[in-house]
LUMTORNU-117338 format. One line per field, with one value per residue (C-alpha): residue number from 1; residue in one letter; x, y, z. Coordinates in steps of 0.2 Angstrom, whole numbers, plus 5000, padded with zeros to 4 digits. Layout:
<sites>
resi: NUM,...
resn: A,...
u: X,...
v: Y,...
w: Z,...
</sites>
This chain:
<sites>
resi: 1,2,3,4,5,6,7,8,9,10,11,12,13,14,15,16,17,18,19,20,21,22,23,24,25,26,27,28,29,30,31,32,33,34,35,36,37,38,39,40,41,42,43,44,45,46,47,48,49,50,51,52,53,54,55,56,57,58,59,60,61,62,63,64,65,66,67,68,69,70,71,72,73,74,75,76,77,78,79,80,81,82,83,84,85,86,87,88,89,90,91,92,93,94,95,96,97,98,99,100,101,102,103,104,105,106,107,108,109,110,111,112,113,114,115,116,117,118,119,120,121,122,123,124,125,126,127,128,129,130,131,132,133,134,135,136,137,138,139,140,141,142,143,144,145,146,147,148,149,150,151,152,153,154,155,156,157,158,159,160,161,162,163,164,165,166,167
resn: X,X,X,X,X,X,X,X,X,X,X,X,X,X,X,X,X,X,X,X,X,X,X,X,X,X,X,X,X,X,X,X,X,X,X,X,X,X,X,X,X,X,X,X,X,X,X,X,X,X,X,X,X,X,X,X,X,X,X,X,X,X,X,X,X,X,X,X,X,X,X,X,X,X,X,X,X,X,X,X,X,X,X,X,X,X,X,X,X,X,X,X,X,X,X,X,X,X,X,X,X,X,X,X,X,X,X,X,X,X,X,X,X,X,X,X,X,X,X,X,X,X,X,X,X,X,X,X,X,X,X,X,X,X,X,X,X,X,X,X,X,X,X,X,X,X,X,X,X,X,X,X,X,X,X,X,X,X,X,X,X,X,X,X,X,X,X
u: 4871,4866,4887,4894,4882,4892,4886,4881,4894,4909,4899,4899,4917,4925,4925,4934,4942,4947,4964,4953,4939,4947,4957,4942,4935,4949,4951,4931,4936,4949,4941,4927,4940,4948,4933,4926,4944,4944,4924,4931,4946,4934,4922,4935,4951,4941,4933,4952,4960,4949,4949,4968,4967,4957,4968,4984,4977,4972,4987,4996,4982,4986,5006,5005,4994,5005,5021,5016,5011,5029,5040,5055,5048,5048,5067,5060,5044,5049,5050,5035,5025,5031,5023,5006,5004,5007,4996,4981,4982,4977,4968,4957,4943,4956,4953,4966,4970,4972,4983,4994,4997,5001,5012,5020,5025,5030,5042,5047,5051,5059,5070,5076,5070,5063,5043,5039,5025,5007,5006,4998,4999,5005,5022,5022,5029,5042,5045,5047,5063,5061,5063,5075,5071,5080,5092,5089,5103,5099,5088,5103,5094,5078,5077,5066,5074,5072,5059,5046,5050,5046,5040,5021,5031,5028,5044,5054,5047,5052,5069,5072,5068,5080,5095,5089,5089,5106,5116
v: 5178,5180,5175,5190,5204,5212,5212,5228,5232,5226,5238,5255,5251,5249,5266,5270,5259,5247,5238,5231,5224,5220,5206,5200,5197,5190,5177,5173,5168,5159,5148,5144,5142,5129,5118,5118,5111,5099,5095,5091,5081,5068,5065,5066,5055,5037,5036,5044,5031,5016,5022,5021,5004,4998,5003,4998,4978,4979,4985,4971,4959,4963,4963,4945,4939,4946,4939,4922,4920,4930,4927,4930,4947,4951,4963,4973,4982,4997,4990,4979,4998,5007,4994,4992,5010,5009,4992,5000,5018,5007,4994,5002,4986,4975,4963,4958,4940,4950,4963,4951,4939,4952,4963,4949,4944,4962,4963,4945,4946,4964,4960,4943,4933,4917,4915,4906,4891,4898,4893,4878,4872,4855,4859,4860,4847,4848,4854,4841,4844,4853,4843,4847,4845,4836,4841,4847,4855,4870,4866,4876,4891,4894,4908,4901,4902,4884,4872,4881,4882,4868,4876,4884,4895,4911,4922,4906,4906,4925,4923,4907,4918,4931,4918,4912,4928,4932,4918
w: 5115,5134,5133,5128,5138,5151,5170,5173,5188,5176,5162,5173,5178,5158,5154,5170,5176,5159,5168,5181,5169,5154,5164,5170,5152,5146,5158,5158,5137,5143,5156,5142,5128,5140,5147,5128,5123,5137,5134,5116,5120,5133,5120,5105,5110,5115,5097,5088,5099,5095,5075,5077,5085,5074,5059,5068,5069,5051,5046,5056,5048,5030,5034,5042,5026,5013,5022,5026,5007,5002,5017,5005,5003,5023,5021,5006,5015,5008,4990,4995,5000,4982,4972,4981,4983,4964,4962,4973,4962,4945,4955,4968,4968,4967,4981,4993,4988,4969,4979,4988,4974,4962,4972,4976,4961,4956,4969,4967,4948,4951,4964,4955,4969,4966,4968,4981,4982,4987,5008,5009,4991,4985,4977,4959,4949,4941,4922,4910,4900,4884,4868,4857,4838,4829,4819,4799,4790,4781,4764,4750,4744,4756,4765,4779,4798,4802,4811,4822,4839,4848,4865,4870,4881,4872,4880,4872,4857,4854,4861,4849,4835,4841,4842,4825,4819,4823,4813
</sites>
């Protein structure tokens, strides 16, 4: 409070004399309005700087770890952003290694690029070829569509009963 009291000589000189005072008030909030800004901005900018630091390196961190895993992914950041922003909204707990791999795989399979193996990983083997049932004509009369398909890959089993379907 002791702030705002007028000295007594700029008091006994407002009310006749207000263009000489008035400046001098002014420029008195003006000096403190200043040194409490500069004050601020000492005590204020080392911890915003450090903070921002700090969540620049984990940034850089989190990149390098999602792109050593999917370097094929490295020219679509902005694909790569969309679908974790999207992954992290319906997944908040999900942990990183969770995040990364499904991202991943998101943009992968939207983008048409191939997965690439896990960093580190033996490479798969490969597939065994698929064996083809033998053929069976057609019993005269039944209605049945054919042999069960001979896969355990659930997306062929639905696209062999679509082709069946269409003859």
């Amino acid at each position: 409070m002791e702030y705002y009291k007028l000295p007594d000589d700029l008091a006994a000189r407002l009310a006749t004399e207000p263009e000489q005072v008035l400046p001098v008030l002014a420029a008195k909030v003006h000096q403190a309005i200043a040194a409490g800004l500069q004050k601020t901005l000492r005590e204020q900018i080392p911890g915003v700087v450090q903070s921002l630091n700090s969540a620049q390196q984990k940034n850089t961190e989190a990149k390098k770890a999602f792109y050593t895993r999917w370097p094929g992914l490295e020219k679509y950041e902005t694909q790569v952003l969309q679908a974790g922003t999207l992954f992290r909204q319906m997944n908040p707990k999900a942990t990183a290694e969770q995040a990364i791999e499904t991202i991943g795989k998101i943009v992968s399979e939207s983008l048409g690029i191939p997965i690439a193996p896990v960093a580190g990983a033996a490479p798969a083997a490969p597939a065994a070829p698929a064996k083809a049932a033998p053929f069976q004509p057609a019993a005269t009369g039944s209605g049945g569509r054919g042999p069960a398909p001979a896969s355990d890959n659930e997306f062929e089993t639905i696209a062999e009963d679509l082709l069946v379907g269409d003859k």
